[in-house]
C-alpha atoms as a printed R data frame, in Angstrom:
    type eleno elety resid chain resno       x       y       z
1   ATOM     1    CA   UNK     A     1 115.043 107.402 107.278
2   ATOM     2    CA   UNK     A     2 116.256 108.383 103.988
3   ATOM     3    CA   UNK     A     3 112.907 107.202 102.364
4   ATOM     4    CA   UNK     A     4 110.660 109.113 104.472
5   ATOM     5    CA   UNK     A     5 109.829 112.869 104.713
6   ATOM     6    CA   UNK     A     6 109.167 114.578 107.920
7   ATOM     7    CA   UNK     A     7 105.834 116.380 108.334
8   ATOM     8    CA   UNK     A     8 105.282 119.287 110.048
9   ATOM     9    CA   UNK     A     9 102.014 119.290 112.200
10  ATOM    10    CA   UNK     A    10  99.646 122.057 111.099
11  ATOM    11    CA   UNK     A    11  96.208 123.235 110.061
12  ATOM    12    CA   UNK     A    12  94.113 123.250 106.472
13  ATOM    13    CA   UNK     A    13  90.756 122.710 105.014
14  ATOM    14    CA   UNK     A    14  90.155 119.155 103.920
15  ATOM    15    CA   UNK     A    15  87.942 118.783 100.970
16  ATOM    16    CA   UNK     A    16  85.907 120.928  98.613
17  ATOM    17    CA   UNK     A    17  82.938 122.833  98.152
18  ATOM    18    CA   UNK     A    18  81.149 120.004  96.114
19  ATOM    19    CA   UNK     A    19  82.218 116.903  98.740
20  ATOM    20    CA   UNK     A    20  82.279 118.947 101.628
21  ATOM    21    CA   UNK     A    21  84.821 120.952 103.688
22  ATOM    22    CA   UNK     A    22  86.222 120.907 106.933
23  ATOM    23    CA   UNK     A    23  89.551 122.389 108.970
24  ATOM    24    CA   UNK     A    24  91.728 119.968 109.875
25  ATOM    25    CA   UNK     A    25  94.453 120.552 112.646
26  ATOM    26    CA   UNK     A    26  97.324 117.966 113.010
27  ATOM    27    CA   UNK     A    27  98.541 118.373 116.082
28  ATOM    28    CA   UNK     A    28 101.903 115.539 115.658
29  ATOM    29    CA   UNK     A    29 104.822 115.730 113.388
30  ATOM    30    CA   UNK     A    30 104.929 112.385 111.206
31  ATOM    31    CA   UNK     A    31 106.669 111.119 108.668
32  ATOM    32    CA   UNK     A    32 105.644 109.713 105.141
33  ATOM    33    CA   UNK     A    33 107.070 107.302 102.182
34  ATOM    34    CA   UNK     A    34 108.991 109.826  99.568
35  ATOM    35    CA   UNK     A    35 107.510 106.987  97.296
36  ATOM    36    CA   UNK     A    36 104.923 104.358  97.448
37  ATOM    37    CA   UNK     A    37 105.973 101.103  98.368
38  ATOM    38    CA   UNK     A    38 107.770  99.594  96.457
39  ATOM    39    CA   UNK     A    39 108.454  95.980  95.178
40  ATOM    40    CA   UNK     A    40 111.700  95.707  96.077
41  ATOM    41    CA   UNK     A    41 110.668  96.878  99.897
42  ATOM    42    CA   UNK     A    42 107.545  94.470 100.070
43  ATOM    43    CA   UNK     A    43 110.065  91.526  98.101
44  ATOM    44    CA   UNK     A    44 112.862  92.518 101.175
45  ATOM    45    CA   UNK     A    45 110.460  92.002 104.027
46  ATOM    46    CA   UNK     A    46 107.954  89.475 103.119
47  ATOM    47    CA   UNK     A    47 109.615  87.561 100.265
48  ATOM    48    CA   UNK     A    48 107.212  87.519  97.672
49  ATOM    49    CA   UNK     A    49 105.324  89.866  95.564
50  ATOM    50    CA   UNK     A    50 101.629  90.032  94.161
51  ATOM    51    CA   UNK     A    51 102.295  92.696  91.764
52  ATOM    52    CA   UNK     A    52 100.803  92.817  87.865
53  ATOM    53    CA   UNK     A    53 103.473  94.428  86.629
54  ATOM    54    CA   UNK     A    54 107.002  93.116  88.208
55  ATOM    55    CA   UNK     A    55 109.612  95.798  88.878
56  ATOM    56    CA   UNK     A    56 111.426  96.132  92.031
57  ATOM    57    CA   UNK     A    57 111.117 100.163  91.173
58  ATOM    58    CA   UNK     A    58 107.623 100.259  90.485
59  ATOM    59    CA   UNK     A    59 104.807 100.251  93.290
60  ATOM    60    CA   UNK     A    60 103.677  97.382  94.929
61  ATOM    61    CA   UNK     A    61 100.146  96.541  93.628
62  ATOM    62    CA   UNK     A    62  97.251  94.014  93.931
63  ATOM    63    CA   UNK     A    63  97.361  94.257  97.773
64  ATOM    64    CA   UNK     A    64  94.485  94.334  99.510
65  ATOM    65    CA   UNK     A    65  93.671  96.828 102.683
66  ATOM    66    CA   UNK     A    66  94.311  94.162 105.086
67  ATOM    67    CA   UNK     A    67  97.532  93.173 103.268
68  ATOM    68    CA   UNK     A    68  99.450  96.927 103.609
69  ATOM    69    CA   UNK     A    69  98.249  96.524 107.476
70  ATOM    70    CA   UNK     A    70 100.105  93.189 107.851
71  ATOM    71    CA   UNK     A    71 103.507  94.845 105.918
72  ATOM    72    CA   UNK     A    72 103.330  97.356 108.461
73  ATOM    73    CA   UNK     A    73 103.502  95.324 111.481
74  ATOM    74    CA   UNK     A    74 106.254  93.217 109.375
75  ATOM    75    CA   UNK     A    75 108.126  96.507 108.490
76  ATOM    76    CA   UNK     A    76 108.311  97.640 112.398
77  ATOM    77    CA   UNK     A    77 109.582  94.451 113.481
78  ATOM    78    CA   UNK     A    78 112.585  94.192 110.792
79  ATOM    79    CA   UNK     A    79 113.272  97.672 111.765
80  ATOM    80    CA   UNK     A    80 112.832  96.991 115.574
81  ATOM    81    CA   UNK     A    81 109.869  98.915 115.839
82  ATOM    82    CA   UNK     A    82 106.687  98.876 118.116
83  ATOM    83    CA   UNK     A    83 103.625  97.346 116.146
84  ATOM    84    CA   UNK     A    84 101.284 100.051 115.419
85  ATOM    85    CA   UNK     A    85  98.413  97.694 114.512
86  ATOM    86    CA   UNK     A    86  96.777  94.588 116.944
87  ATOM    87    CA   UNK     A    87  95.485  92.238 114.717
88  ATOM    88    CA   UNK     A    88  92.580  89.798 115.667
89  ATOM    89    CA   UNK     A    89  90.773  88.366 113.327
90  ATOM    90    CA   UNK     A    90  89.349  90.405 110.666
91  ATOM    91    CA   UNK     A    91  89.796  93.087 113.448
92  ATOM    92    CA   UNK     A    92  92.426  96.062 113.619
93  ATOM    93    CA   UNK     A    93  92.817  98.150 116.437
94  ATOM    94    CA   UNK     A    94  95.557 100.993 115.755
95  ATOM    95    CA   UNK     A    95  97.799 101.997 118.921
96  ATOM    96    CA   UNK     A    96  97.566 105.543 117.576
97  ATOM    97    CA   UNK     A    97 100.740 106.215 120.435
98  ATOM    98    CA   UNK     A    98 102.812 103.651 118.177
99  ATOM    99    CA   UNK     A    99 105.903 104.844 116.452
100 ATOM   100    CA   UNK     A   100 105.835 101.454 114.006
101 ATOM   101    CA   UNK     A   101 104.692 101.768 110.501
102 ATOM   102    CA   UNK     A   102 101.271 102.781 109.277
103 ATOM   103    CA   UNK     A   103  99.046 103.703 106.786
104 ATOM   104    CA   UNK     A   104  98.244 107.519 106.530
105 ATOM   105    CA   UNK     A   105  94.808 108.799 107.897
106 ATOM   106    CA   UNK     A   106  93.324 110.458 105.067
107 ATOM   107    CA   UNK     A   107  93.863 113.821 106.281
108 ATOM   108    CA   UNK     A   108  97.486 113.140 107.069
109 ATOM   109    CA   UNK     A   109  97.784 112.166 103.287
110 ATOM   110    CA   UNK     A   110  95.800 114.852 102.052
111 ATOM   111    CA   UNK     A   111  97.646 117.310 104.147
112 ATOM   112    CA   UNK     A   112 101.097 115.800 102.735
113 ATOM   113    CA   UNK     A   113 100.089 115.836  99.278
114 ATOM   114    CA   UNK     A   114  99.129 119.888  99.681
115 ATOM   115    CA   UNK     A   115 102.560 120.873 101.240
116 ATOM   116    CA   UNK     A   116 101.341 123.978 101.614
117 ATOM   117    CA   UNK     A   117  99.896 124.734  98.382
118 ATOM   118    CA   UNK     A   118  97.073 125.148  96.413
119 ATOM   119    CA   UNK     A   119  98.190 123.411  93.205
120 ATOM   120    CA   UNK     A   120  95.287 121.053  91.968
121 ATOM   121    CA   UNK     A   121  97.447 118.072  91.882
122 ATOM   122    CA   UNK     A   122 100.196 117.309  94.066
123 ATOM   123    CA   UNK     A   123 103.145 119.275  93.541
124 ATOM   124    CA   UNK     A   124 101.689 121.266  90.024
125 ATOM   125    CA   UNK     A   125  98.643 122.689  88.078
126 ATOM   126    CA   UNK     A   126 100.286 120.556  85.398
127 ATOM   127    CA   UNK     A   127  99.137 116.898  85.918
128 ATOM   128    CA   UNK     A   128 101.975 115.584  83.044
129 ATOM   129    CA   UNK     A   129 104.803 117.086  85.151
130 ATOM   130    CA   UNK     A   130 103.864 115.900  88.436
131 ATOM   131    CA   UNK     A   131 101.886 112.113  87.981
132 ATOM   132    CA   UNK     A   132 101.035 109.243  85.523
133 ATOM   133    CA   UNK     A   133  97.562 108.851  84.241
134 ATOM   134    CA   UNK     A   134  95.311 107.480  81.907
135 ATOM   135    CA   UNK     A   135  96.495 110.138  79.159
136 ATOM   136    CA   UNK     A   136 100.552 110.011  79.266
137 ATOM   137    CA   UNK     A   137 100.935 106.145  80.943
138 ATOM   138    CA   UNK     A   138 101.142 103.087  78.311
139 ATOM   139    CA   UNK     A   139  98.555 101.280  80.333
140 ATOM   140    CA   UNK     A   140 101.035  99.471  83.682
141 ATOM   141    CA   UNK     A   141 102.192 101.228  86.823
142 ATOM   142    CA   UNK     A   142 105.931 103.260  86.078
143 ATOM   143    CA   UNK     A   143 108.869 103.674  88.627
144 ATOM   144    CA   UNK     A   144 108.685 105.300  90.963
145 ATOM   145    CA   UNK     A   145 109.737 108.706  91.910
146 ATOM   146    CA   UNK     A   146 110.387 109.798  87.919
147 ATOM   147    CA   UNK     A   147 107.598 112.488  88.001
148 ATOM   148    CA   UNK     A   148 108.069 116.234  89.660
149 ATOM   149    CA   UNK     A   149 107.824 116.079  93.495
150 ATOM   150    CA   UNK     A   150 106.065 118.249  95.587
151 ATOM   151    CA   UNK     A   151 106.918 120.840  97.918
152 ATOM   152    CA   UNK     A   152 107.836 118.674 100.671
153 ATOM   153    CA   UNK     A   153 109.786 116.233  98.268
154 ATOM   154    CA   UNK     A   154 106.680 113.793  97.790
155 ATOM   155    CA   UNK     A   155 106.519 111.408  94.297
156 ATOM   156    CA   UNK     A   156 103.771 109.751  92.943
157 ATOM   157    CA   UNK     A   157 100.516 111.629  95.398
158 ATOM   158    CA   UNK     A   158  98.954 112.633  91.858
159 ATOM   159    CA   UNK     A   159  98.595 109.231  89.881
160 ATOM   160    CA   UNK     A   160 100.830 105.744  89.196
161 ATOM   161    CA   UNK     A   161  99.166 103.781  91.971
162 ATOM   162    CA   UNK     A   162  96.463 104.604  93.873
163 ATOM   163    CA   UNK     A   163  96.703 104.266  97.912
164 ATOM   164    CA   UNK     A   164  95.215 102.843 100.491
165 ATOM   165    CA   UNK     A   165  94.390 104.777 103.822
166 ATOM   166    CA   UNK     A   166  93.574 103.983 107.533
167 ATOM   167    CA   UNK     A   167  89.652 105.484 107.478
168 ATOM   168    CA   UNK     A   168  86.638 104.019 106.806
169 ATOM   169    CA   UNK     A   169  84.362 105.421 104.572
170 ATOM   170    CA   UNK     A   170  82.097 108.573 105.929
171 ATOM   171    CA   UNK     A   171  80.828 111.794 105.184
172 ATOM   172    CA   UNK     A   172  83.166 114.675 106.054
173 ATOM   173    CA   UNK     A   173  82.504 116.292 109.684
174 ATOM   174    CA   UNK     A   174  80.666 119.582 109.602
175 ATOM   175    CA   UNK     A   175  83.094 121.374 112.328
176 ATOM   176    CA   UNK     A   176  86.647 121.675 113.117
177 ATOM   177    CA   UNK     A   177  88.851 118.059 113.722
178 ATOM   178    CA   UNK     A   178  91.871 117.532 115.514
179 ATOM   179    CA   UNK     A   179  93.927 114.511 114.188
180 ATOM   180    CA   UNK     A   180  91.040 113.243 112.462
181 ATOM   181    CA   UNK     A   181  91.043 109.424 112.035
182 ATOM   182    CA   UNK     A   182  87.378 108.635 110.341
183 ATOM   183    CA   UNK     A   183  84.170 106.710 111.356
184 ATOM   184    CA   UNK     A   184  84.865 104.347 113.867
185 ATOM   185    CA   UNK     A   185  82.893 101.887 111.901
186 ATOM   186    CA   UNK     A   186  81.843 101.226 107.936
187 ATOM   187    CA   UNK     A   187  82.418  99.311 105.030
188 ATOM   188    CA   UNK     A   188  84.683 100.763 102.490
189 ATOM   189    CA   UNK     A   189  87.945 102.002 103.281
190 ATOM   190    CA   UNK     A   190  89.256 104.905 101.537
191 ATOM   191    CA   UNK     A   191  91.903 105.498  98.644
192 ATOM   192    CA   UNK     A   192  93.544 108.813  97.565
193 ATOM   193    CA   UNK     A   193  95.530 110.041  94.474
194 ATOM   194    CA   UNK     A   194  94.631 108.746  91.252
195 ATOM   195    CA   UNK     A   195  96.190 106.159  89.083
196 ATOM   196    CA   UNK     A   196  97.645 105.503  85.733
197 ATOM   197    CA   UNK     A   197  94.431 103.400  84.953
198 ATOM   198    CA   UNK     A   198  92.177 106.311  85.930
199 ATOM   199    CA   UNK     A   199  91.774 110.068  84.019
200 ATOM   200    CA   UNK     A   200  93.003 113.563  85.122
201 ATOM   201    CA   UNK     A   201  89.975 114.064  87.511
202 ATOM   202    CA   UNK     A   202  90.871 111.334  89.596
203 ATOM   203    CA   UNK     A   203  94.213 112.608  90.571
204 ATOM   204    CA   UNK     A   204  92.811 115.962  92.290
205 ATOM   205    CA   UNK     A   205  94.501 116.408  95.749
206 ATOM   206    CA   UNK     A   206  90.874 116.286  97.065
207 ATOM   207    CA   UNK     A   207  89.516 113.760  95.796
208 ATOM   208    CA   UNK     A   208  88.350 110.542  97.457
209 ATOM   209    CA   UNK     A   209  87.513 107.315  96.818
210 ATOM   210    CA   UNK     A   210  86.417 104.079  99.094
211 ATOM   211    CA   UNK     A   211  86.849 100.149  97.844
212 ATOM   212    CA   UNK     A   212  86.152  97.587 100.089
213 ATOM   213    CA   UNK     A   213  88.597  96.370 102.022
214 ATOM   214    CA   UNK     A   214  89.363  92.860 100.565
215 ATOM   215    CA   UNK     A   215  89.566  94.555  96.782
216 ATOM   216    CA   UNK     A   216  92.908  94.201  95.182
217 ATOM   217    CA   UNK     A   217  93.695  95.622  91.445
218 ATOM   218    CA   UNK     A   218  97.091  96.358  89.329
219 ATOM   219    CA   UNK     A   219  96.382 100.029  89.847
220 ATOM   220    CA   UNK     A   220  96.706 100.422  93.754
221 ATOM   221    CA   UNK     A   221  99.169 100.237  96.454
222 ATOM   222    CA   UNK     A   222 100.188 102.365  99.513
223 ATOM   223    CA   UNK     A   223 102.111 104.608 101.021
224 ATOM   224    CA   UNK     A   224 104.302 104.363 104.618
225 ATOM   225    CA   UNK     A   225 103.818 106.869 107.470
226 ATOM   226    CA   UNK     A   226 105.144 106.477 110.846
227 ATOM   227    CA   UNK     A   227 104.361 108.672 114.142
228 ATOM   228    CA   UNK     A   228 107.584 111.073 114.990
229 ATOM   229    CA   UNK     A   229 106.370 112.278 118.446
């Protein structure tokens, strides 16, 4: 797909010194959204759209955790696609086999947003050149895609929306993970990459948030990833 970006499967340290650190090792190639979702992909599948600020370019916002899990299982079957998500309830169970749509585990987006470097933000040292923030964004989400990618072609991992991930909310491991997916169990769910409503801290590559799953705001969306092998 010309909107996703293959990832290679490899090894880094998630985290830092202050929150914790661990190595990670990915173990399956994947693929992720160049972009966040957009409008105009969440308008072309489900037919509406929640969002604050209404651009078919700009991210998708005001979506709740639950609501990104039920695009995803829409997404696979427009595209002929296993579901990657059962659904009972307020329950998800994630066939973690499925090649259908996703969200990212957190270490699958943190590993994306590195490509391989160790920039502070994703794709620079130079937050301006590679995200939109508090500081250089007139106060709404922007287009996406307008800022510096990364080294893997990746828009938008340092700031515009924030983004929802698959794992619950835990303290970081204290050894070596393969594929890491979370707790099994919690209450928050975490978010990655800063926003234009938040400052230049927030849009670290390590840093990490958790909301609760039913939050919604103007300032967060998601991002797409899909299993390749």
């Amino acid at each position: 797909l010309p909107w996703m970006i293959e990832i290679p499967k490899g090894s880094f340290v998630m985290g830092n010194k202050d929150i914790g650190m661990y190595s990670a090792e990915l173990t399956k190639t994947y693929a992720i959204g160049k972009n966040p979702v957009t409008q105009r992909l969440w308008e072309d599948v489900l037919g509406d759209n929640p969002s604050r600020f209404k651009d078919l370019l700009r991210p998708v916002e005001q979506v709740r955790w639950m609501d990104c899990i039920c695009f995803c299982n829409a997404l696979s079957d427009r595209d002929e696609l296993p579901h990657a998500y059962i659904v009972a309830e307020d329950e998800v169970i994630w066939n973690d086999e499925s090649t259908g749509y996703r969200l990212p585990t957190e270490a699958e987006w943190e590993y994306a947003a590195r490509a391989n470097s160790d920039f502070k933000y994703s794709g620079g040292n130079i937050l301006d050149e590679v995200g939109w923030y508090k500081e250089n964004c007139p106060r709404q989400s922007r287009p996406v895609g307008r800022k510096k990618a990364n080294d893997w072609g990746l828009h938008d991992m340092s700031g515009n929306v924030s983004e929802w991930c698959w794992d619950w909310e835990g303290d970081y491991p204290d050894s070596k993970r393969t594929d890491p997916k979370g707790p099994e169990f919690g209450t928050n769910r975490i978010i990655r990459g800063g926003s234009w409503y938040a400052g230049e801290r927030y849009a670290l590559i390590d840093q990490r948030r958790s909301l609760f799953p039913q939050y919604s705001s103007n300032h967060l969306g998601f991002r797409l990833c899909r299993n390749l092998d």
